[in-house]
PyMOL CGO cylinders between C-alpha atoms (Angstrom):
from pymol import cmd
from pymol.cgo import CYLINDER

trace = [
    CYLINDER, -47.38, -7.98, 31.56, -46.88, -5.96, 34.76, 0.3, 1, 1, 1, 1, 1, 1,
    CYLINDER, -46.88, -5.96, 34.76, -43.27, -6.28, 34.54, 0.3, 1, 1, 1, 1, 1, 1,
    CYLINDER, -43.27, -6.28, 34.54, -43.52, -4.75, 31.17, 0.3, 1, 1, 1, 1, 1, 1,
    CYLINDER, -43.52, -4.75, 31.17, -43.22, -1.35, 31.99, 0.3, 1, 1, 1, 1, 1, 1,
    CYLINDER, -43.22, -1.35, 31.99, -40.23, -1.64, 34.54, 0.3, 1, 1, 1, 1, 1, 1,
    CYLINDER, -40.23, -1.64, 34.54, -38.24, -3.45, 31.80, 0.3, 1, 1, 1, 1, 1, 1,
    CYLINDER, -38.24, -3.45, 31.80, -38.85, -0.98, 29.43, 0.3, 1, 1, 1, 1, 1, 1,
    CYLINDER, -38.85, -0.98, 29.43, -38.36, 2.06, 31.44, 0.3, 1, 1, 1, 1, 1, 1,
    CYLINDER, -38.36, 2.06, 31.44, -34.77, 0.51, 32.01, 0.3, 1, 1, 1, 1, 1, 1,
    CYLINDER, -34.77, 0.51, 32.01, -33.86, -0.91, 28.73, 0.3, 1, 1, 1, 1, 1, 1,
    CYLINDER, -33.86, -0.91, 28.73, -34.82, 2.98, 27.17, 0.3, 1, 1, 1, 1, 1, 1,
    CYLINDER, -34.82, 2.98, 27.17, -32.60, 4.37, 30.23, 0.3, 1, 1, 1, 1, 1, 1,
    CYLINDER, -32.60, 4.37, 30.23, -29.91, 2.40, 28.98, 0.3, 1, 1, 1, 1, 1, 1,
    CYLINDER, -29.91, 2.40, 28.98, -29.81, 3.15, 24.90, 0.3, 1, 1, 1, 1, 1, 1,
    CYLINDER, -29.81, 3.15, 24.90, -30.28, 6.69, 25.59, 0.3, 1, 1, 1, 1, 1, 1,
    CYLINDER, -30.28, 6.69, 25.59, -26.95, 6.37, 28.11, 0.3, 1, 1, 1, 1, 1, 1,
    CYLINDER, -26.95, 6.37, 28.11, -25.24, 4.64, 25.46, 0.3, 1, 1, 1, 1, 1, 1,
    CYLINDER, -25.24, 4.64, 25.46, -26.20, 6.95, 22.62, 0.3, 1, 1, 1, 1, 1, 1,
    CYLINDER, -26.20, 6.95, 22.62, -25.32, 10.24, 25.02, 0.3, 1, 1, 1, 1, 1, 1,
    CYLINDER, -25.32, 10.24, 25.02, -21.92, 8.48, 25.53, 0.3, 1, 1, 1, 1, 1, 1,
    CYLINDER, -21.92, 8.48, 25.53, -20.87, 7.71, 22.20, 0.3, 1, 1, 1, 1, 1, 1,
    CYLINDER, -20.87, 7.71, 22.20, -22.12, 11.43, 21.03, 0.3, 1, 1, 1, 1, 1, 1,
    CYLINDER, -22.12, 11.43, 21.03, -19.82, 12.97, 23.69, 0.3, 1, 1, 1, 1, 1, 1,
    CYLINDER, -19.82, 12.97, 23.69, -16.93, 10.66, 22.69, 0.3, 1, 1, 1, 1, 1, 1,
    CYLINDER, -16.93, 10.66, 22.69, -17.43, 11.39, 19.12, 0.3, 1, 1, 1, 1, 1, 1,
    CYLINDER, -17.43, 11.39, 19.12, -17.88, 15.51, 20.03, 0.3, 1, 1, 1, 1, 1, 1,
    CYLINDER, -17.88, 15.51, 20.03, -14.20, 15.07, 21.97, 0.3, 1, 1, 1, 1, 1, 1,
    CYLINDER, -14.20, 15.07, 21.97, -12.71, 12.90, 18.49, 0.3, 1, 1, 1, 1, 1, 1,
    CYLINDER, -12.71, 12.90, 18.49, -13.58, 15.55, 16.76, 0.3, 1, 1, 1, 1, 1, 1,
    CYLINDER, -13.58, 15.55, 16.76, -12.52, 18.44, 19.12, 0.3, 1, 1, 1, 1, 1, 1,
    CYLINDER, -12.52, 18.44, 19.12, -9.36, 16.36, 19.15, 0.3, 1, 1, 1, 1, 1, 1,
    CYLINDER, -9.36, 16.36, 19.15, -8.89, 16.70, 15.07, 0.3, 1, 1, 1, 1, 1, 1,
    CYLINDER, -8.89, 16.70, 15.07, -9.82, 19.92, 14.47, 0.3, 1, 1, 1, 1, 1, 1,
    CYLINDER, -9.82, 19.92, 14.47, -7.16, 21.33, 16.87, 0.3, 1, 1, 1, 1, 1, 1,
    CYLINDER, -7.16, 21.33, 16.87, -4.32, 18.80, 14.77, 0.3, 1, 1, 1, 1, 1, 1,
    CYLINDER, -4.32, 18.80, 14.77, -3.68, 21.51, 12.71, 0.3, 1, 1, 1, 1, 1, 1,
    CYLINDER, -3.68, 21.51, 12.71, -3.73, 24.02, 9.83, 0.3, 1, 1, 1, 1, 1, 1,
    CYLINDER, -3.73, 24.02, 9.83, -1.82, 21.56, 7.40, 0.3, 1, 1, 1, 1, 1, 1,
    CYLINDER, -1.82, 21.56, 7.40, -4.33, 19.32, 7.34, 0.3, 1, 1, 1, 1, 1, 1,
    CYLINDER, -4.33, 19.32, 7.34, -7.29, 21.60, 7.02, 0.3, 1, 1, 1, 1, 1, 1,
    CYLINDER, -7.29, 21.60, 7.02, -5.62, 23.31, 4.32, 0.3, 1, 1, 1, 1, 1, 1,
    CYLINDER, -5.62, 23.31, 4.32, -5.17, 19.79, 2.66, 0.3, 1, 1, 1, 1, 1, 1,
    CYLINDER, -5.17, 19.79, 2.66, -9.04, 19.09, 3.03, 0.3, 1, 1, 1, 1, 1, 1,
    CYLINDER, -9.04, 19.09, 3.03, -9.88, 22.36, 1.69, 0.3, 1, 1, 1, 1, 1, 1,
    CYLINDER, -9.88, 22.36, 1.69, -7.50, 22.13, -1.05, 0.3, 1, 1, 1, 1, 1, 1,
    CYLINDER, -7.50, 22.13, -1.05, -8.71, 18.35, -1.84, 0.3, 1, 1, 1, 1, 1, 1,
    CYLINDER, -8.71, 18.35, -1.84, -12.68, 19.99, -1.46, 0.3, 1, 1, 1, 1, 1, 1,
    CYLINDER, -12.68, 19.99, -1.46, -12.05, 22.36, -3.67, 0.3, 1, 1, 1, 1, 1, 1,
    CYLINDER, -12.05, 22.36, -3.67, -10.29, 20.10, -6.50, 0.3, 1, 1, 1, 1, 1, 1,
    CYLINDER, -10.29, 20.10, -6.50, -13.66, 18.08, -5.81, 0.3, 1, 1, 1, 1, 1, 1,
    CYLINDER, -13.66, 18.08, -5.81, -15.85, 21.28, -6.86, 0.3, 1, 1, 1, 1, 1, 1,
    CYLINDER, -15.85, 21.28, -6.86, -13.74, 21.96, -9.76, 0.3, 1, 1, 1, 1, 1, 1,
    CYLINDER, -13.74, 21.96, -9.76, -14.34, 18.48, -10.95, 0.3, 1, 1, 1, 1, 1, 1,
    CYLINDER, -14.34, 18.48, -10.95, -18.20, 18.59, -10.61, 0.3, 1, 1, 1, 1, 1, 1,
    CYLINDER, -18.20, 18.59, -10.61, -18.47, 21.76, -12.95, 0.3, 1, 1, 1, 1, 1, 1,
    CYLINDER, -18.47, 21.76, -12.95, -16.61, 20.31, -15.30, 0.3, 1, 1, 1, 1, 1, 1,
    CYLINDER, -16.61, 20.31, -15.30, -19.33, 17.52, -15.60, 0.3, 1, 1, 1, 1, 1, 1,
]
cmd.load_cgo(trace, "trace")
């Protein structure tokens, strides 16, 4: 029971690590696709759009 605390302390230490890693990894993926292009944001907003016109027509 005394050791309780210690292994806690570390194991929290460690997922928040892993979680701050993978958010700055993900941040720099999508840096990374963002600056691709306009081609392909014109192509999302294009397919986005088609999706809205869609939904009214429901």
């Amino acid at each position: 029971m005394d050791l309780l605390l210690p292994i806690m302390t570390v194991l929290l230490i460690a997922v928040g690590a892993f979680c701050l890693f993978t958010a700055m990894d993900n941040a720099d993926r999508l840096r990374l696709n963002r600056k691709k292009g306009l081609t392909d944001r014109r192509f999302a907003d294009e397919m986005a759009a088609a999706g809205l016109a869609w939904k009214s027509r429901e």
